[in-house]
KOLFIFI-859671 format. One record per atom (N, C-alpha, C): residue in one letter; x, z, y. Coordinates in steps of 0.001 Angstrom, whole numbers, padded with zeros to 6 digits, always signed. Layout:
<rs>
AXZY
...
</rs>
This chain:
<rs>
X+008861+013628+026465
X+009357+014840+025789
X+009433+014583+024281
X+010343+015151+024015
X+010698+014601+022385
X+010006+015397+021667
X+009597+015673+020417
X+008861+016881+019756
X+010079+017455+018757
X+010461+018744+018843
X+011161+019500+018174
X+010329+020778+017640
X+010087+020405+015978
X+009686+021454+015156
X+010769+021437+013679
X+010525+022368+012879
X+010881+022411+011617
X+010630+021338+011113
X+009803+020822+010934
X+009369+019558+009886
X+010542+018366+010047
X+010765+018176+011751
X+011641+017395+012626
X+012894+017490+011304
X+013217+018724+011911
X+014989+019155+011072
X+015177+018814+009545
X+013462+019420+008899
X+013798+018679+007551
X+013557+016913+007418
X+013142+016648+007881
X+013050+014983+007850
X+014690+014608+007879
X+015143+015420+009349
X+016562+014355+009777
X+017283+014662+008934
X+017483+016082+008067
X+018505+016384+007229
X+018398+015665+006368
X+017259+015143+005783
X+017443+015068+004234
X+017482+013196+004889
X+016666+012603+005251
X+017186+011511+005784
X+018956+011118+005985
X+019283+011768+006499
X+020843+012044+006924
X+021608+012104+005625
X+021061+012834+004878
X+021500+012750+003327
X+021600+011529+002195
X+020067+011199+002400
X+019799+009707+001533
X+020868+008578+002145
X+020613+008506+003615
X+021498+007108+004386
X+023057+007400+004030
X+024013+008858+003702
X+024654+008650+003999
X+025214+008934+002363
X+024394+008794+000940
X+025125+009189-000232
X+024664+007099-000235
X+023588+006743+000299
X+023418+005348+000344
X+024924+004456+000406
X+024943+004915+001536
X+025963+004179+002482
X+027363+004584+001546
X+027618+005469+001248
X+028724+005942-000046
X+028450+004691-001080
X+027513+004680-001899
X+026956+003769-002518
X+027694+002209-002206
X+027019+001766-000773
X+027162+000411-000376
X+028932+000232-000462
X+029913+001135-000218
X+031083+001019+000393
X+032038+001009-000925
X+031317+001352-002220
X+032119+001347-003154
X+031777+000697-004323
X+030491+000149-003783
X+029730-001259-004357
X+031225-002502-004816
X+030746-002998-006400
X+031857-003954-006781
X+030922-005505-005752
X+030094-005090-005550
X+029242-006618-005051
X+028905-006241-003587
X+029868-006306-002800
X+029733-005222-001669
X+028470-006622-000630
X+028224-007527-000960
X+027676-008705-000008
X+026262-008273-000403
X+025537-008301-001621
X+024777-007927-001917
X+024636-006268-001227
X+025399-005555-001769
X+024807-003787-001240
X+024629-003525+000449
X+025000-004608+000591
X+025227-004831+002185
X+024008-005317+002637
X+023386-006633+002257
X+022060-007417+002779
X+021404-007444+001209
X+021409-007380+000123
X+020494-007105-000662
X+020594-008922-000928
X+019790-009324-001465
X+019389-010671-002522
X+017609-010939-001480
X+018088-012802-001951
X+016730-013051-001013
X+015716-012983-001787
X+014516-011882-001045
X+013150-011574-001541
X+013383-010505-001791
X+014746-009771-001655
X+014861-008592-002454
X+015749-008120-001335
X+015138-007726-000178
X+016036-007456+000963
X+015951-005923+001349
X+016825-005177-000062
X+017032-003756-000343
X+018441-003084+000275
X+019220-004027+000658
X+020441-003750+001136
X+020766-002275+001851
X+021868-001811+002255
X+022169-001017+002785
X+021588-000660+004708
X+021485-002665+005374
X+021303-002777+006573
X+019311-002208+006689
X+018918-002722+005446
X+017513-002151+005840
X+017278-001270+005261
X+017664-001158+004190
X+017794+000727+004074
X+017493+001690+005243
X+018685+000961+006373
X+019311+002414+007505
X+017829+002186+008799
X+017563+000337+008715
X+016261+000125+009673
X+014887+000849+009188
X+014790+001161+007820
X+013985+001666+007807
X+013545+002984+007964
X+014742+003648+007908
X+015074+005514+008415
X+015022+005313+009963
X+015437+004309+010948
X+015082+004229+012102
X+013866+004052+012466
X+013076+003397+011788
X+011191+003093+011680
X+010760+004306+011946
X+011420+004767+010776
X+010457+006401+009854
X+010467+007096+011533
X+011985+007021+012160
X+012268+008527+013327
X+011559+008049+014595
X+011417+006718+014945
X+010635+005670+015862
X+009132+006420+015956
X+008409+006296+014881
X+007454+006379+014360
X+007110+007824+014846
X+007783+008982+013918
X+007858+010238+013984
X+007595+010890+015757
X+008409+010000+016410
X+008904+010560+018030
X+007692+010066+018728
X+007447+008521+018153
X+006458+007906+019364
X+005074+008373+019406
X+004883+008903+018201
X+003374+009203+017990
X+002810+010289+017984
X+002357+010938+019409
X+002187+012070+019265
X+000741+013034+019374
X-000253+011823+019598
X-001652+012574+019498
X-002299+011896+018724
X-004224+011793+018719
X-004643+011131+017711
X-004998+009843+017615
X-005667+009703+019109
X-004943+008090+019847
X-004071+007277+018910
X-002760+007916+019393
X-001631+006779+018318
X-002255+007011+017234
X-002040+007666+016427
X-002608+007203+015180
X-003849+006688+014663
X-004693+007009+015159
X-006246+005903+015251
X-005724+004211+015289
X-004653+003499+015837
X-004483+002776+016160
X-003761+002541+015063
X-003082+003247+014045
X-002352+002447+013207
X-003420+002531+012173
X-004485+003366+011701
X-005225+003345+011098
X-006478+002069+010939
X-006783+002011+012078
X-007262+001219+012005
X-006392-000609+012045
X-005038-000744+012151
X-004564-002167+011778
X-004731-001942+010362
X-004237-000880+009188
X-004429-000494+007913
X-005624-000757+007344
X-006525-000359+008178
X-008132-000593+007815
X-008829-002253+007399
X-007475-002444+008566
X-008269-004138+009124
X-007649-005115+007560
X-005836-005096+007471
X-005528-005577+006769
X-005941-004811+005141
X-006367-003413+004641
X-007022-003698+003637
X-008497-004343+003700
X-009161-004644+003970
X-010472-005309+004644
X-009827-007012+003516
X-008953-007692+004947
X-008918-009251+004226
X-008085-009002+003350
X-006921-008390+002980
X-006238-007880+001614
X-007710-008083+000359
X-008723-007472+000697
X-009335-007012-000415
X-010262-008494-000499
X-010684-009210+000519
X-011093-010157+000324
X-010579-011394-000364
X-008931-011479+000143
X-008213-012702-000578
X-008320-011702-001883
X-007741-010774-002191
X-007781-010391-003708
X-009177-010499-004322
X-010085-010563-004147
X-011238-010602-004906
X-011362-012451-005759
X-011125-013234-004515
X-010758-014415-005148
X-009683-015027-005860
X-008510-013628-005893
X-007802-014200-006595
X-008061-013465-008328
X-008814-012544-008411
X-008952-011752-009564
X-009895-012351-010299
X-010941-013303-009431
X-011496-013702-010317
X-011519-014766-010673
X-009747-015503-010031
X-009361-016586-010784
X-009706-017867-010265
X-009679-017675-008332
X-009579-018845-007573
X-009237-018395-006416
X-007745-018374-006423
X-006692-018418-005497
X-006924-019236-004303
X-007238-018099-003000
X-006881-019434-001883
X-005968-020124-001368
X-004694-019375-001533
X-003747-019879-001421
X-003237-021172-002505
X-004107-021262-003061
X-003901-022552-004332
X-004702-023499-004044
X-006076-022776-003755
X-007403-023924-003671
X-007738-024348-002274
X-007312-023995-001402
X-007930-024140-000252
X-006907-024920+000637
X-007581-026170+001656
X-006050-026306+001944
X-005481-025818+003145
X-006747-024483+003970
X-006468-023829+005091
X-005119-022582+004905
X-005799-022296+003617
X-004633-021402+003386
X-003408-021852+002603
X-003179-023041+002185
X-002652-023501+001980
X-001336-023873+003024
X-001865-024621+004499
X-001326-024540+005138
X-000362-023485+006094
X-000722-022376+005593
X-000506-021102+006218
X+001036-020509+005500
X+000906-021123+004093
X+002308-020730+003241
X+003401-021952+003255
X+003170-023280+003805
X+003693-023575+003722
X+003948-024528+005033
X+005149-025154+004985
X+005401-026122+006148
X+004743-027454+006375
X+004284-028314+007206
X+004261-029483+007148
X+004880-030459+006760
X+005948-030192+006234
X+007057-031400+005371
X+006133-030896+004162
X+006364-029681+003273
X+006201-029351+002477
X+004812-029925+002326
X+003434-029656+002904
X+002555-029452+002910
X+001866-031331+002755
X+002558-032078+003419
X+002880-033270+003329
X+002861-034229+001748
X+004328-033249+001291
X+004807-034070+000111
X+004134-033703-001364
X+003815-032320-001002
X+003299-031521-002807
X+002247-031554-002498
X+001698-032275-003851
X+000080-032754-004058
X-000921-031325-004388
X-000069-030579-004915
X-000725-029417-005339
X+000265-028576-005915
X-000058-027059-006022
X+000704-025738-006151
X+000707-024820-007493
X+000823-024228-008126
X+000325-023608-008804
X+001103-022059-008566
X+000222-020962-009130
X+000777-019490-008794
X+001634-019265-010251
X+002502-018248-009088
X+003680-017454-010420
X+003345-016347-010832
X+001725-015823-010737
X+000984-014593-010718
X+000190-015725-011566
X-000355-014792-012941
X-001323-014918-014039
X-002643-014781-013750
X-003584-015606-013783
X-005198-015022-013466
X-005385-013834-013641
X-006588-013773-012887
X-006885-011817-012720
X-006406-011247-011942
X-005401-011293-011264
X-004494-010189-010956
X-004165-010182-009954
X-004632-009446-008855
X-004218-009623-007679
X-002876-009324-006680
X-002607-010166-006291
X-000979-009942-005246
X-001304-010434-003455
X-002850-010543-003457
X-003204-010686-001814
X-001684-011939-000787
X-001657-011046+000079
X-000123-011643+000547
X+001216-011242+000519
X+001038-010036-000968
X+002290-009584-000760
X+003722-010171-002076
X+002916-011408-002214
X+004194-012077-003339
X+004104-011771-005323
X+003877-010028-004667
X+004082-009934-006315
X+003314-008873-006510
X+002257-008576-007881
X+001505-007502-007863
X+002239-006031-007986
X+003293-005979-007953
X+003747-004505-007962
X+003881-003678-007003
X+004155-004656-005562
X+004209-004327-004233
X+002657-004071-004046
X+001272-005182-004007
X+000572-004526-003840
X-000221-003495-004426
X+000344-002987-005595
X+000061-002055-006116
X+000879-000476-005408
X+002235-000972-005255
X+002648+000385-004505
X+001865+000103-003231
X+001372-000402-002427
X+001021-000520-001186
X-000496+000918-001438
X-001434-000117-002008
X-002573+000459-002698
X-002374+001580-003088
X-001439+001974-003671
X-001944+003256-004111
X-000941+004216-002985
X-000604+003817-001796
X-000354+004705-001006
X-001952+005167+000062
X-002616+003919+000201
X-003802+003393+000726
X-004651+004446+000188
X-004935+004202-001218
X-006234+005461-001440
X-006380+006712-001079
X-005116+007681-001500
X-005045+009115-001139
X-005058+008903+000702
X-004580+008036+001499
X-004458+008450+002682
X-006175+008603+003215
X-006767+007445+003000
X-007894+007062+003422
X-008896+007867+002495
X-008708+008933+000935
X-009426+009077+000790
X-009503+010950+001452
X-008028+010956+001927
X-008153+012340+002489
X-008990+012408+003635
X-008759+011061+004334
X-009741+010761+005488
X-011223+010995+005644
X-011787+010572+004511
X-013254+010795+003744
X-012907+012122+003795
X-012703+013274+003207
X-012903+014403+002926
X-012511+015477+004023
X-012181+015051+005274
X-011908+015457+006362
X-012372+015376+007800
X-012913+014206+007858
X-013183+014285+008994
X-014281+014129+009284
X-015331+014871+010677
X-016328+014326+011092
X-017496+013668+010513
X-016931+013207+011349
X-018418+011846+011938
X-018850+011508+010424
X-019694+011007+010198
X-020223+010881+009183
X-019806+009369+008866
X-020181+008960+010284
X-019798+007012+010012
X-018480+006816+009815
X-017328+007983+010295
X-015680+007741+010002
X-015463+008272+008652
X-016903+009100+007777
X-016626+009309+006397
X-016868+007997+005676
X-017830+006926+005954
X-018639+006296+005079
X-017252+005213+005833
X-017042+004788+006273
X-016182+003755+006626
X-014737+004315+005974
X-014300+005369+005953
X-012953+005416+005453
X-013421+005328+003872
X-014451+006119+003250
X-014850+005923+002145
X-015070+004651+001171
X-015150+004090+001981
X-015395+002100+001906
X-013837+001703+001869
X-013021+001879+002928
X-011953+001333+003079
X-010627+002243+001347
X-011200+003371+001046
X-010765+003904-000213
X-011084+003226-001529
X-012454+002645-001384
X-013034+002231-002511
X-012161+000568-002804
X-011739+000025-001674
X-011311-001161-001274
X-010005-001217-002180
X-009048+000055-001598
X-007734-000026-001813
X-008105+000407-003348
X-008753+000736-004011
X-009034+001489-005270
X-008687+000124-006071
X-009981-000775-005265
X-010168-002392-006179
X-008683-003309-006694
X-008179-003043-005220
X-006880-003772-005017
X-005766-003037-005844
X-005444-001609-006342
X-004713-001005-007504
X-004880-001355-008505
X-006141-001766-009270
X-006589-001779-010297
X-006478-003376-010689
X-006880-004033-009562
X-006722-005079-009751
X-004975-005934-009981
X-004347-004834-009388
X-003055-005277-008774
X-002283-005152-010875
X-002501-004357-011503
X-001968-003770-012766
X-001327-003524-012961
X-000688-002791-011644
X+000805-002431-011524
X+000710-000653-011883
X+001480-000904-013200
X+002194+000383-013440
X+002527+001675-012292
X+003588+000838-011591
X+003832+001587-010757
X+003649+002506-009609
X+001962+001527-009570
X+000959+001923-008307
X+000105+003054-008960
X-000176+002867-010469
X-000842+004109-011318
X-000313+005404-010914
X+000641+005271-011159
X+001903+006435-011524
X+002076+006972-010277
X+002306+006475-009199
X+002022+006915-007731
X+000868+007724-007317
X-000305+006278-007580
X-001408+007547-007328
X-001558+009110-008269
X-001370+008550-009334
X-001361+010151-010191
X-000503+011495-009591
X+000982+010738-009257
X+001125+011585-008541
X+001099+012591-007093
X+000309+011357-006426
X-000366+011469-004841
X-001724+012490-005336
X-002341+011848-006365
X-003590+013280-006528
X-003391+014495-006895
X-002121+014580-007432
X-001414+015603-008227
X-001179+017004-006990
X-000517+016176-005778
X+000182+016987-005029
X-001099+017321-003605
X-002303+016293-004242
X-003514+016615-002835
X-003940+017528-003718
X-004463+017625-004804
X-004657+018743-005287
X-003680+020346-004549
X-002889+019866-004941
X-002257+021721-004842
X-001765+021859-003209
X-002227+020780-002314
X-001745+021129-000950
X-003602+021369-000309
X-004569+020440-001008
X-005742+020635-000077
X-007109+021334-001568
X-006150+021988-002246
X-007591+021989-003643
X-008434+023111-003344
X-008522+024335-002120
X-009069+025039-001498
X-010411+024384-000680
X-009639+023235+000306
X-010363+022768+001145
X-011232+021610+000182
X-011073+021059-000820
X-011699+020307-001656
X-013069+020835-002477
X-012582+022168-002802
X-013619+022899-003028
X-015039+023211-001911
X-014119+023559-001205
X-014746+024297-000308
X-015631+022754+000188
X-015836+022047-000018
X-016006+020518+000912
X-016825+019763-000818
X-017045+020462-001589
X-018026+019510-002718
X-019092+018896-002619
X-020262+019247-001661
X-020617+018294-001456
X-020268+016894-001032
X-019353+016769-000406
X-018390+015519+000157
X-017972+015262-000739
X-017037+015918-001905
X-016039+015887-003312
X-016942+015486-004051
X-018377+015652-004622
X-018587+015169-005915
X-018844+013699-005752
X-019594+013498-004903
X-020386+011755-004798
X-018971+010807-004254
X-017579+011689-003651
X-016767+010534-004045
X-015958+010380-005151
X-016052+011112-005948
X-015323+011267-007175
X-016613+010339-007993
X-017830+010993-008308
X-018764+009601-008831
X-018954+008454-008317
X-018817+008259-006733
X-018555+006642-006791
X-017424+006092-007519
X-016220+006816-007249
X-015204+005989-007848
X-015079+005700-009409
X-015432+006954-010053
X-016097+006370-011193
X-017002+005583-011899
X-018336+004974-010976
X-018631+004124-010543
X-017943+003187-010605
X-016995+002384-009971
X-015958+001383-009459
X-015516+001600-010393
X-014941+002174-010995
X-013925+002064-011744
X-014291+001589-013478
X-015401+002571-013603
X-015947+001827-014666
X-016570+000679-014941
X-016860+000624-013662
X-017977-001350-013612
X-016895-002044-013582
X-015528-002150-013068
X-014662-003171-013016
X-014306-002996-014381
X-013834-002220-015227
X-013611-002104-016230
X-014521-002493-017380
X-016066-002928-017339
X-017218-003056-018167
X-016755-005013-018042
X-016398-005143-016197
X-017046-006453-015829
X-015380-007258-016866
X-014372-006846-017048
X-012902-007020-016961
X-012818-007298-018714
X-013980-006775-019431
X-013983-006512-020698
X-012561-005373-021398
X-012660-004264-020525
X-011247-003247-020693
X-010106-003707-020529
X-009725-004378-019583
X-008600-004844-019414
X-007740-003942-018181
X-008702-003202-017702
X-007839-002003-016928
X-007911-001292-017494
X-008745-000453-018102
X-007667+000707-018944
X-007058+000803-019945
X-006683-000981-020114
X-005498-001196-021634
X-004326-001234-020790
</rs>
Protein backbone atom coordinates (compact mmCIF):
# COMPACT_ATOMS: atom_id res chain seq x y z
CA UNK A 1 0.00 0.00 0.00
CA UNK A 2 1.42 3.23 -0.99
CA UNK A 3 1.12 6.04 1.75
CA UNK A 4 -0.98 9.04 0.61
CA UNK A 5 -0.91 12.14 2.95
CA UNK A 6 -0.42 15.94 2.50
CA UNK A 7 3.18 15.97 3.17
CA UNK A 8 3.23 13.21 0.04
CA UNK A 9 1.60 16.09 -2.37
CA UNK A 10 3.90 18.73 -1.04
CA UNK A 11 7.11 16.80 -1.58
CA UNK A 12 5.90 15.68 -5.28
CA UNK A 13 4.84 19.21 -6.18
CA UNK A 14 7.59 21.08 -5.30
CA UNK A 15 10.00 18.22 -6.39
CA UNK A 16 8.11 18.29 -9.76
CA UNK A 17 8.98 21.91 -9.78
CA UNK A 18 12.82 21.87 -8.99
CA UNK A 19 13.33 18.71 -11.73
CA UNK A 20 11.40 20.42 -14.15
CA UNK A 21 12.75 24.49 -13.98
CA UNK A 22 16.20 22.03 -13.70
CA UNK A 23 15.59 20.27 -16.69
CA UNK A 24 14.55 23.87 -18.45
CA UNK A 25 17.97 24.77 -17.24
CA UNK A 26 19.82 21.57 -18.75
CA UNK A 27 17.98 22.06 -22.32
CA UNK A 28 19.05 25.58 -22.82
CA UNK A 29 22.42 25.03 -21.30
CA UNK A 30 25.30 26.60 -23.93
CA UNK A 31 27.44 23.38 -22.52
CA UNK A 32 24.59 21.06 -22.88
CA UNK A 33 27.32 17.71 -22.25
CA UNK A 34 28.24 19.03 -19.08
CA UNK A 35 24.39 20.10 -17.82
CA UNK A 36 23.62 16.75 -18.91
CA UNK A 37 26.35 14.43 -16.84
CA UNK A 38 28.03 17.23 -14.92
CA UNK A 39 32.20 17.19 -14.85
CA UNK A 40 34.21 14.27 -13.29
CA UNK A 41 34.08 14.48 -9.39
CA UNK A 42 31.52 16.89 -9.93
CA UNK A 43 28.70 14.60 -11.01
CA UNK A 44 25.88 17.48 -10.60
CA UNK A 45 24.36 16.98 -13.95
CA UNK A 46 20.84 17.02 -14.85
CA UNK A 47 20.84 12.76 -15.00
CA UNK A 48 21.58 12.76 -11.17
CA UNK A 49 19.85 15.55 -10.31
CA UNK A 50 16.47 13.55 -11.53
CA UNK A 51 18.20 9.99 -9.64
CA UNK A 52 18.29 11.72 -6.81
CA UNK A 53 14.45 12.98 -6.63
CA UNK A 54 13.88 9.21 -7.44
CA UNK A 55 16.01 8.20 -4.11
CA UNK A 56 14.19 10.97 -2.15
CA UNK A 57 10.34 9.18 -3.52
CA UNK A 58 12.04 5.41 -3.18
CA UNK A 59 12.90 6.27 0.20
CA UNK A 60 9.67 8.24 1.12
CA UNK A 61 7.30 5.04 -0.18
CA UNK A 62 9.57 2.22 1.12
CA UNK A 63 9.85 3.22 4.58
CA UNK A 64 7.11 2.97 6.50
CA UNK A 65 7.53 2.05 10.25
CA UNK A 66 10.31 2.35 12.77
CA UNK A 67 12.02 -0.83 11.84
CA UNK A 68 13.02 0.78 8.46
CA UNK A 69 14.32 3.49 9.84
CA UNK A 70 16.30 2.05 12.82
CA UNK A 71 18.13 0.41 10.05
CA UNK A 72 19.22 3.39 8.24
CA UNK A 73 20.13 4.94 11.45
CA UNK A 74 22.04 2.80 12.58
CA UNK A 75 24.37 2.28 8.96
CA UNK A 76 24.66 6.40 9.78
CA UNK A 77 25.71 5.58 13.23
CA UNK A 78 28.18 2.96 12.07
CA UNK A 79 29.80 5.12 9.27
CA UNK A 80 29.99 8.29 11.61
CA UNK A 81 31.76 5.94 14.22
CA UNK A 82 34.94 5.09 11.51
CA UNK A 83 34.29 8.59 9.71
CA UNK A 84 35.24 10.00 13.11
CA UNK A 85 38.03 7.67 13.66
CA UNK A 86 39.90 8.12 10.21
CA UNK A 87 39.24 11.92 10.89
CA UNK A 88 40.82 12.08 14.19
CA UNK A 89 44.07 10.88 12.52
CA UNK A 90 43.81 12.94 9.96
CA UNK A 91 43.35 16.28 12.14
CA UNK A 92 46.00 15.56 13.97
CA UNK A 93 48.15 15.32 11.07
CA UNK A 94 48.67 11.52 10.21
CA UNK A 95 46.65 10.54 7.42
CA UNK A 96 45.92 6.89 6.90
CA UNK A 97 45.32 7.05 3.76
CA UNK A 98 48.97 8.51 3.33
CA UNK A 99 50.71 6.55 6.10
CA UNK A 100 49.47 3.31 6.18
CA UNK A 101 49.86 0.94 3.48
CA UNK A 102 46.41 -0.95 4.35
CA UNK A 103 44.66 1.97 3.60
CA UNK A 104 46.60 2.84 1.20
CA UNK A 105 45.73 -0.06 -0.71
CA UNK A 106 42.09 0.56 -0.47
CA UNK A 107 42.43 4.01 -2.69
CA UNK A 108 44.30 2.77 -4.97
CA UNK A 109 44.95 0.01 -7.65
CA UNK A 110 47.66 -2.50 -7.78
CA UNK A 111 49.41 -1.03 -10.85
CA UNK A 112 49.18 2.15 -9.08
CA UNK A 113 49.98 0.86 -5.74
CA UNK A 114 52.97 -0.96 -7.33
CA UNK A 115 54.64 2.02 -9.07
CA UNK A 116 54.16 5.27 -6.52
CA UNK A 117 56.58 5.12 -3.77
CA UNK A 118 54.51 7.40 -1.79
CA UNK A 119 51.38 9.93 -1.85
CA UNK A 120 50.85 13.05 -0.52
CA UNK A 121 47.21 14.80 0.40
CA UNK A 122 45.49 17.74 -1.50
CA UNK A 123 43.85 18.51 2.00
CA UNK A 124 46.20 20.77 4.40
CA UNK A 125 46.99 19.31 7.95
CA UNK A 126 44.33 19.54 10.51
CA UNK A 127 41.54 19.19 8.61
CA UNK A 128 39.50 16.59 8.20
CA UNK A 129 37.87 15.07 4.80
CA UNK A 130 37.50 11.21 6.30
CA UNK A 131 36.48 9.47 2.85
CA UNK A 132 34.71 12.02 1.39
CA UNK A 133 37.54 13.75 -0.95
CA UNK A 134 37.09 17.22 0.16
CA UNK A 135 36.35 18.95 3.53
CA UNK A 136 33.28 20.78 2.42
CA UNK A 137 31.32 17.66 1.66
CA UNK A 138 32.21 16.37 4.97
CA UNK A 139 31.26 19.25 6.49
CA UNK A 140 27.79 19.42 4.69
CA UNK A 141 27.46 15.73 5.58
CA UNK A 142 28.21 16.61 9.44
CA UNK A 143 26.30 19.14 9.91
CA UNK A 144 23.25 17.35 8.57
CA UNK A 145 24.44 14.47 11.20
CA UNK A 146 24.26 16.64 14.38
CA UNK A 147 20.70 18.12 14.43
CA UNK A 148 19.39 14.62 13.27
CA UNK A 149 21.09 12.59 15.96
CA UNK A 150 20.95 15.37 18.33
CA UNK A 151 17.07 15.47 18.03
CA UNK A 152 17.45 11.81 18.70
CA UNK A 153 19.08 12.54 22.19
CA UNK A 154 16.28 14.79 23.12
CA UNK A 155 13.57 12.41 22.18
CA UNK A 156 13.69 9.31 22.72
CA UNK A 157 13.49 6.72 25.47
CA UNK A 158 15.74 4.49 26.54
CA UNK A 159 18.27 6.11 28.20
CA UNK A 160 21.09 3.92 26.45
CA UNK A 161 19.45 5.20 22.82
CA UNK A 162 19.99 8.79 24.60
CA UNK A 163 23.66 8.28 25.64
CA UNK A 164 24.52 6.47 22.34
CA UNK A 165 22.83 8.94 19.97
CA UNK A 166 24.37 11.62 22.26
CA UNK A 167 27.89 10.17 21.54
CA UNK A 168 27.16 9.63 17.94
CA UNK A 169 26.16 13.86 18.00
CA UNK A 170 29.20 14.69 19.82
CA UNK A 171 31.11 12.64 16.97
CA UNK A 172 29.50 14.42 14.04
CA UNK A 173 30.09 17.78 16.11
CA UNK A 174 34.11 16.75 16.00
CA UNK A 175 33.95 15.95 12.34
CA UNK A 176 32.17 19.77 11.46
CA UNK A 177 34.57 21.49 13.26
CA UNK A 178 37.18 19.65 12.25
CA UNK A 179 35.99 19.58 8.64
CA UNK A 180 36.25 23.97 8.52
CA UNK A 181 33.85 24.06 6.23
CA UNK A 182 31.97 27.22 6.04
CA UNK A 183 29.31 25.71 4.62
CA UNK A 184 28.63 23.00 7.17
CA UNK A 185 28.57 26.12 9.89
CA UNK A 186 25.99 27.88 8.09
CA UNK A 187 23.83 24.75 7.75
CA UNK A 188 23.95 23.83 11.14
CA UNK A 189 23.02 27.42 12.24
CA UNK A 190 20.42 27.12 10.20
CA UNK A 191 19.21 23.45 11.18
CA UNK A 192 19.23 24.91 14.98
CA UNK A 193 17.47 27.86 13.87
CA UNK A 194 14.44 25.96 12.49
CA UNK A 195 14.68 23.00 15.62
CA UNK A 196 14.25 25.75 17.64
CA UNK A 197 10.91 27.12 16.31
CA UNK A 198 9.52 23.56 15.24
CA UNK A 199 10.54 21.64 18.74
CA UNK A 200 11.46 24.90 21.29
CA UNK A 201 8.24 23.88 23.45
CA UNK A 202 9.30 20.33 23.65
CA UNK A 203 13.01 21.50 24.39
CA UNK A 204 11.89 23.30 27.18
CA UNK A 205 9.74 21.19 28.42
CA UNK A 206 12.73 18.29 28.24
CA UNK A 207 15.75 20.62 30.18
CA UNK A 208 16.85 18.41 32.09
CA UNK A 209 17.94 16.39 28.93
CA UNK A 210 18.62 20.16 27.19
CA UNK A 211 21.05 21.58 29.62
CA UNK A 212 23.91 18.79 30.08
CA UNK A 213 23.72 18.49 26.20
CA UNK A 214 24.15 21.90 25.41
CA UNK A 215 27.18 21.88 28.27
CA UNK A 216 28.74 18.94 26.89
CA UNK A 217 28.95 20.40 23.64
CA UNK A 218 30.36 23.31 24.95
CA UNK A 219 32.61 21.23 26.53
CA UNK A 220 33.81 19.80 23.01
CA UNK A 221 33.76 22.58 21.56
CA UNK A 222 35.79 24.59 23.68
CA UNK A 223 38.53 21.90 24.44
CA UNK A 224 39.00 21.43 20.67
CA UNK A 225 39.28 24.95 20.36
CA UNK A 226 41.87 25.43 23.64
CA UNK A 227 43.67 22.04 22.12
CA UNK A 228 43.65 23.79 18.16
CA UNK A 229 45.18 27.05 19.73
CA UNK A 230 41.70 29.00 18.22
CA UNK A 231 41.83 27.85 15.08
CA UNK A 232 38.08 26.97 15.04
CA UNK A 233 36.64 29.89 15.97
CA UNK A 234 38.95 32.02 13.59
Amino acid sequence: MIKKDKYIKIYAISAGVFIFITFLATIFSSNSSTAWWGLPGRSEGFIITACYILILFYTILSFRNYTNFKWILVALAFLIVVTTVIGAFQYFGYDLFIHVDFFKRMIMSQEQYQSVGSISGIIEDKTIYGTMFHYNYMGSFSAMMVPLFMTLTLFLRSKKQKLLCGCISICSLFLLFGSSSRAGFIGLMLAVLVGIFIFGKKIVKKWKVTIPILIALAVVVVGFNAMTRGTIFR
